[in-house]
N, C-alpha and C positions, 0 to 999 in steps of 0.2 A: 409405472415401474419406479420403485425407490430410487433418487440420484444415490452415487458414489461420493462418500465421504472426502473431500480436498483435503479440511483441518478439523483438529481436534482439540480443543485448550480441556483438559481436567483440571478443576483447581487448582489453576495458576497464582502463585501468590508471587511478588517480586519484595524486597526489603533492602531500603539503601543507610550502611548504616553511618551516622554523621558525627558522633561523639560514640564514647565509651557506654555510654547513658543513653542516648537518643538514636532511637532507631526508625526510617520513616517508611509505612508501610503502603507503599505506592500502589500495587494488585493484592486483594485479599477474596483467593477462592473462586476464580473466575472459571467458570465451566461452559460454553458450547461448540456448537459443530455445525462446519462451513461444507456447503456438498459444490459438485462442479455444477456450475450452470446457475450460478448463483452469485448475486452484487450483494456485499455487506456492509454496510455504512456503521462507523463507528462514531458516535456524537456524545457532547456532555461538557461540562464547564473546563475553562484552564484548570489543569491538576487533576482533571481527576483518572488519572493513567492512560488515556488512550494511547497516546506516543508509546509508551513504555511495554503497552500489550500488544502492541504491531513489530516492538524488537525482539517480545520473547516470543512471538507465536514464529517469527521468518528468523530462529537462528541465532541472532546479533546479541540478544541478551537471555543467559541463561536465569531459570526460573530460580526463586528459593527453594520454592517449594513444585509439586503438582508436576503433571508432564504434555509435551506437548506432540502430536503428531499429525506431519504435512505429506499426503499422498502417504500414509501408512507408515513413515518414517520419524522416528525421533531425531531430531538432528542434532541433539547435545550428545549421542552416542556415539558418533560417528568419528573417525578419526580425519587428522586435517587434510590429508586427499582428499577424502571421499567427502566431506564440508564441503570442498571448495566445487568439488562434480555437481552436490544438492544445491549450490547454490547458483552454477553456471545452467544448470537444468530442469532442475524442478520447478524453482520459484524464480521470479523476478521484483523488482522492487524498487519505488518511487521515493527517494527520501525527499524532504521539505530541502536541506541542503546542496542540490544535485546529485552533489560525487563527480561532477567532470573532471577529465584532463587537461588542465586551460595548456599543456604541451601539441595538443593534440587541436585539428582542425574538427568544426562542424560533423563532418564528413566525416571521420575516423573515429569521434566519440560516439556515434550513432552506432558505427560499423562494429565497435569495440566486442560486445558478445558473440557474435558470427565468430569473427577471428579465432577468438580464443579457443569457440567451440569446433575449429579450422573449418566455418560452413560458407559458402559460396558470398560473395558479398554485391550486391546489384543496384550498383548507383543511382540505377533509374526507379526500381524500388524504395528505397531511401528517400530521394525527392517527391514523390509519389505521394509518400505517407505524411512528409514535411507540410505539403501544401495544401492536404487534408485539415492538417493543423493553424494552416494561415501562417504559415513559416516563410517569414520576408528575407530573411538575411542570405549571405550566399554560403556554398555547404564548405566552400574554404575559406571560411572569416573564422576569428579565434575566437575561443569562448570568450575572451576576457573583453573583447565587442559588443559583446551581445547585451540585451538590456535583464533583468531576471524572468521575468514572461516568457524571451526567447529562449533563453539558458532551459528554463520548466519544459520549453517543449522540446528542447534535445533529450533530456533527462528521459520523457516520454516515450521519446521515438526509441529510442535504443532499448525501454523494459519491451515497448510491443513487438520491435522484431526480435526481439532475443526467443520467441515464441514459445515462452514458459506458458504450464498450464496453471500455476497460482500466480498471482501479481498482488502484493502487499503495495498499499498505497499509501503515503503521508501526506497530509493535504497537498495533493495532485493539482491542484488547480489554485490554488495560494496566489501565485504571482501573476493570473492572467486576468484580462478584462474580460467581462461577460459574452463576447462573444467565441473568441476561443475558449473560454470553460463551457459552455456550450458543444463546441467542435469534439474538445479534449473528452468528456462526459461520453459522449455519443458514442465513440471511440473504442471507452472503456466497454459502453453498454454491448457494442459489435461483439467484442471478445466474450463477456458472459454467452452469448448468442451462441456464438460456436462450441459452449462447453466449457470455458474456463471458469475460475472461481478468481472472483475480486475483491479482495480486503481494504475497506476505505476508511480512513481517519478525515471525518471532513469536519468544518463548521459550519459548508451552506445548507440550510436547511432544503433550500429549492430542490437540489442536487439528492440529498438526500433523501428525499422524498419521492425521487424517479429510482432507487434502487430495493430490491426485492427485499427489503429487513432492515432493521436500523435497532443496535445494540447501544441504547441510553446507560452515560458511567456514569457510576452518583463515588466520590473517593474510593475507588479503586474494585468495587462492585457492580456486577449487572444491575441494573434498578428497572430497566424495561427493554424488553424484547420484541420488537414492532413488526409484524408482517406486511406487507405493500403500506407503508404508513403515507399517508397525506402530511402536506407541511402544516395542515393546522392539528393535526397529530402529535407533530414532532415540537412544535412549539408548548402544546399544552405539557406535554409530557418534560420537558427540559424546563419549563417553569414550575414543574409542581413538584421539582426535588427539593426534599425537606432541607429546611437552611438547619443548622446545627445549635 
Protein backbone atom coordinates (compact mmCIF):
# COMPACT_ATOMS: atom_id res chain seq x y z
CA UNK A 1 0.00 0.00 0.00
CA UNK A 2 1.33 3.49 -1.16
CA UNK A 3 2.32 5.76 2.21
CA UNK A 4 0.41 9.00 2.55
CA UNK A 5 2.14 11.97 1.48
CA UNK A 6 3.51 14.09 5.02
CA UNK A 7 5.32 17.10 2.52
CA UNK A 8 5.28 18.29 -0.75
CA UNK A 9 8.07 21.11 -1.80
CA UNK A 10 7.03 22.00 -5.80
CA UNK A 11 9.63 24.13 -7.04
CA UNK A 12 10.55 25.84 -4.39
CA UNK A 13 12.76 28.70 -5.21
CA UNK A 14 13.75 31.13 -2.22
CA UNK A 15 15.65 34.73 -3.23
CA UNK A 16 17.36 37.07 -0.78
CA UNK A 17 17.72 40.17 -2.16
CA UNK A 18 21.19 42.19 -0.81
CA UNK A 19 21.70 45.36 -3.11
CA UNK A 20 19.34 46.93 -5.66
CA UNK A 21 21.60 44.77 -8.27
CA UNK A 22 22.47 41.56 -6.42
CA UNK A 23 20.09 39.17 -5.88
CA UNK A 24 21.22 35.72 -4.11
CA UNK A 25 19.45 32.84 -5.25
CA UNK A 26 19.60 30.43 -2.21
CA UNK A 27 16.63 27.29 -3.54
CA UNK A 28 16.29 27.36 -7.35
CA UNK A 29 13.30 24.81 -8.21
CA UNK A 30 13.41 22.24 -5.63
CA UNK A 31 10.65 19.59 -6.06
CA UNK A 32 10.01 16.34 -3.76
CA UNK A 33 7.77 14.39 -1.60
CA UNK A 34 8.18 13.28 1.97
CA UNK A 35 5.48 10.39 2.88
CA UNK A 36 4.75 9.19 6.69
CA UNK A 37 6.88 6.57 7.89
CA UNK A 38 9.83 7.90 6.36
CA UNK A 39 13.54 9.54 7.58
CA UNK A 40 14.75 12.17 5.23
CA UNK A 41 18.29 13.28 5.54
CA UNK A 42 19.22 16.51 3.92
CA UNK A 43 23.23 16.75 3.17
CA UNK A 44 25.54 18.97 0.93
CA UNK A 45 28.30 21.63 1.42
CA UNK A 46 27.85 25.04 3.58
CA UNK A 47 25.59 27.13 1.33
CA UNK A 48 24.17 25.29 -0.48
CA UNK A 49 20.38 25.93 1.01
CA UNK A 50 19.58 23.09 3.14
CA UNK A 51 18.96 25.41 6.37
CA UNK A 52 16.92 27.56 4.17
CA UNK A 53 14.73 24.50 2.61
CA UNK A 54 13.81 23.19 6.15
CA UNK A 55 12.41 27.09 6.99
CA UNK A 56 10.38 27.13 3.73
CA UNK A 57 9.07 23.64 3.76
CA UNK A 58 7.98 24.10 8.13
CA UNK A 59 6.36 27.60 7.69
CA UNK A 60 9.08 29.97 8.94
CA UNK A 61 10.15 31.17 5.65
CA UNK A 62 7.94 31.88 2.76
CA UNK A 63 8.99 30.62 -0.71
CA UNK A 64 9.64 33.23 -3.66
CA UNK A 65 8.37 31.24 -5.70
CA UNK A 66 6.74 27.31 -6.05
CA UNK A 67 4.46 26.08 -3.16
CA UNK A 68 4.62 23.99 -0.42
CA UNK A 69 2.32 21.48 1.31
CA UNK A 70 2.56 19.59 4.96
CA UNK A 71 -0.19 17.04 5.72
CA UNK A 72 -2.10 18.48 2.71
CA UNK A 73 -1.91 21.93 3.87
CA UNK A 74 -0.21 25.21 2.58
CA UNK A 75 0.81 27.00 5.35
CA UNK A 76 1.52 30.31 3.83
CA UNK A 77 -2.27 30.47 3.33
CA UNK A 78 -3.33 30.27 6.48
CA UNK A 79 -4.25 32.96 8.59
CA UNK A 80 -2.30 33.75 11.96
CA UNK A 81 -4.52 31.61 14.33
CA UNK A 82 -4.71 29.07 12.34
CA UNK A 83 -0.43 29.19 11.64
CA UNK A 84 0.03 29.24 15.14
CA UNK A 85 -2.71 25.78 15.56
CA UNK A 86 -0.33 24.19 12.27
CA UNK A 87 2.34 24.81 14.10
CA UNK A 88 1.41 23.73 17.63
CA UNK A 89 0.02 20.48 15.78
CA UNK A 90 0.96 19.42 12.79
CA UNK A 91 4.71 19.90 12.74
CA UNK A 92 7.28 20.04 15.33
CA UNK A 93 10.70 21.37 14.91
CA UNK A 94 14.34 21.12 15.95
CA UNK A 95 16.28 24.48 15.39
CA UNK A 96 20.19 24.39 15.57
CA UNK A 97 19.57 27.49 18.03
CA UNK A 98 17.20 25.76 20.69
CA UNK A 99 14.37 28.53 21.04
CA UNK A 100 14.31 27.78 24.96
CA UNK A 101 12.95 29.98 27.62
CA UNK A 102 16.13 30.45 29.74
CA UNK A 103 12.87 32.13 32.16
CA UNK A 104 11.64 28.91 32.27
CA UNK A 105 13.03 25.56 34.29
CA UNK A 106 14.25 22.16 32.57
CA UNK A 107 11.05 20.99 33.40
CA UNK A 108 8.62 23.65 32.07
CA UNK A 109 10.53 24.04 28.63
CA UNK A 110 10.10 20.46 28.02
CA UNK A 111 6.44 20.65 29.23
CA UNK A 112 5.88 23.98 27.07
CA UNK A 113 3.71 22.21 23.99
CA UNK A 114 1.47 20.05 26.33
CA UNK A 115 0.53 23.42 28.03
CA UNK A 116 -0.35 25.32 25.36
CA UNK A 117 -2.02 22.50 23.69
CA UNK A 118 -3.76 22.42 27.48
CA UNK A 119 -2.70 18.41 27.22
CA UNK A 120 -2.03 16.51 30.57
CA UNK A 121 1.59 17.01 31.49
CA UNK A 122 3.44 13.79 33.39
CA UNK A 123 6.59 14.40 35.15
CA UNK A 124 7.42 11.05 35.16
CA UNK A 125 7.00 10.94 31.47
CA UNK A 126 9.36 13.72 31.01
CA UNK A 127 12.15 12.09 33.02
CA UNK A 128 11.55 9.00 31.46
CA UNK A 129 12.24 10.30 27.97
CA UNK A 130 15.32 12.73 29.49
CA UNK A 131 17.24 9.69 30.67
CA UNK A 132 16.68 7.83 27.34
CA UNK A 133 18.53 10.77 26.25
CA UNK A 134 21.48 10.52 29.02
CA UNK A 135 19.85 13.60 30.48
CA UNK A 136 22.15 14.33 33.72
CA UNK A 137 21.02 17.56 34.89
CA UNK A 138 18.02 18.12 37.25
CA UNK A 139 14.64 19.02 35.48
CA UNK A 140 14.73 22.21 37.80
CA UNK A 141 18.23 23.61 36.81
CA UNK A 142 17.92 26.67 34.41
CA UNK A 143 18.67 26.45 30.93
CA UNK A 144 21.14 29.00 31.26
CA UNK A 145 23.24 25.82 33.51
CA UNK A 146 23.07 23.69 31.11
CA UNK A 147 26.06 22.93 28.77
CA UNK A 148 24.67 23.08 24.75
CA UNK A 149 24.51 19.20 24.43
CA UNK A 150 22.17 19.34 27.36
CA UNK A 151 20.37 22.58 26.10
CA UNK A 152 19.92 20.10 22.41
CA UNK A 153 18.45 17.58 24.32
CA UNK A 154 15.78 19.71 25.98
CA UNK A 155 15.09 21.17 22.67
CA UNK A 156 14.56 17.41 21.68
CA UNK A 157 12.51 16.30 24.46
CA UNK A 158 9.99 18.92 24.04
CA UNK A 159 9.59 18.41 19.70
CA UNK A 160 8.94 14.33 20.75
CA UNK A 161 6.39 14.92 23.36
CA UNK A 162 4.68 17.61 21.56
CA UNK A 163 3.69 14.47 19.46
CA UNK A 164 3.48 16.15 16.07
CA UNK A 165 3.28 13.80 13.22
CA UNK A 166 6.13 15.85 10.94
CA UNK A 167 9.31 16.83 13.04
CA UNK A 168 11.61 19.23 10.83
CA UNK A 169 15.04 18.82 12.10
CA UNK A 170 18.20 21.13 12.00
CA UNK A 171 21.23 19.49 12.77
CA UNK A 172 19.65 17.72 15.80
CA UNK A 173 22.49 16.30 16.98
CA UNK A 174 25.19 19.30 16.29
CA UNK A 175 26.03 19.75 19.89
CA UNK A 176 26.16 16.10 21.32
CA UNK A 177 29.06 13.56 21.81
CA UNK A 178 28.73 10.47 19.87
CA UNK A 179 26.99 8.74 22.29
CA UNK A 180 24.01 10.68 22.81
CA UNK A 181 23.66 11.32 18.93
CA UNK A 182 23.46 7.89 18.96
CA UNK A 183 20.59 7.80 21.85
CA UNK A 184 19.15 11.03 20.02
CA UNK A 185 19.21 9.22 16.35
CA UNK A 186 17.50 6.11 17.53
CA UNK A 187 14.82 8.20 19.10
CA UNK A 188 14.21 9.85 16.05
CA UNK A 189 14.35 6.51 14.09
CA UNK A 190 11.44 5.17 17.01
CA UNK A 191 9.09 7.98 15.78
CA UNK A 192 9.52 7.17 11.85
CA UNK A 193 8.69 3.50 13.27
CA UNK A 194 5.33 4.59 14.43
CA UNK A 195 4.48 6.56 11.34
CA UNK A 196 5.83 9.86 11.52
CA UNK A 197 7.72 11.58 8.84
CA UNK A 198 11.30 13.20 9.72
CA UNK A 199 12.93 15.93 7.93
CA UNK A 200 16.79 16.07 8.78
CA UNK A 201 19.34 18.77 7.82
CA UNK A 202 22.46 16.82 9.05
CA UNK A 203 26.30 16.78 8.28
CA UNK A 204 26.94 13.28 9.73
CA UNK A 205 27.35 11.18 7.10
CA UNK A 206 27.06 7.94 9.65
CA UNK A 207 23.73 9.13 10.68
CA UNK A 208 22.67 9.80 7.50
CA UNK A 209 23.16 6.90 6.12
CA UNK A 210 20.90 4.94 8.75
CA UNK A 211 17.85 7.01 7.41
CA UNK A 212 15.58 5.89 4.57
CA UNK A 213 16.82 8.66 1.69
CA UNK A 214 19.22 11.26 1.64
CA UNK A 215 18.40 14.51 -0.72
CA UNK A 216 22.20 15.74 -1.80
CA UNK A 217 22.09 20.02 -2.35
CA UNK A 218 24.55 21.04 -4.92
CA UNK A 219 23.59 25.48 -4.67
CA UNK A 220 20.30 25.33 -4.04
CA UNK A 221 19.31 22.27 -6.31
CA UNK A 222 18.62 18.56 -5.83
CA UNK A 223 21.71 17.03 -7.37
CA UNK A 224 21.03 13.39 -5.99
CA UNK A 225 18.39 11.61 -4.51
CA UNK A 226 19.59 8.53 -2.42
CA UNK A 227 17.33 5.57 -1.36
CA UNK A 228 18.80 3.53 1.83
CA UNK A 229 22.23 5.23 0.87
CA UNK A 230 25.34 3.57 2.50
CA UNK A 231 27.88 6.14 3.95
CA UNK A 232 30.20 5.33 1.22
CA UNK A 233 27.44 6.33 -0.97
CA UNK A 234 26.94 9.50 0.51
CA UNK A 235 30.60 10.37 0.57
CA UNK A 236 30.97 9.50 -3.08
CA UNK A 237 28.09 11.44 -4.00
CA UNK A 238 28.98 14.75 -1.89
CA UNK A 239 32.45 14.53 -3.56
CA UNK A 240 31.46 14.20 -6.91
CA UNK A 241 29.58 17.63 -6.94
CA UNK A 242 30.99 19.58 -9.76
CA UNK A 243 33.21 22.57 -8.30
CA UNK A 244 32.15 25.58 -10.43
Amino acid sequence: MEKKVAVRASRISKEFRITNERVNNVLKGVSFVAHYGEFISILGISGSGKSTLLKCLSSLSLPTSGEVEVNGINPYQLNNSKLAKFRREDISLIFQSYNLLPALPVLENVALPLRLSQKKVDRKQIEKLLDKMAFTANLNSSISSLSGGEQQKVAIARTILADSQIIFADEPTGALDSISRQKIFDLLKDLVRQGKCVIMVTHDIELASRTDRSLILKEGKIFQDLQNPSADVLYQALESIPAE
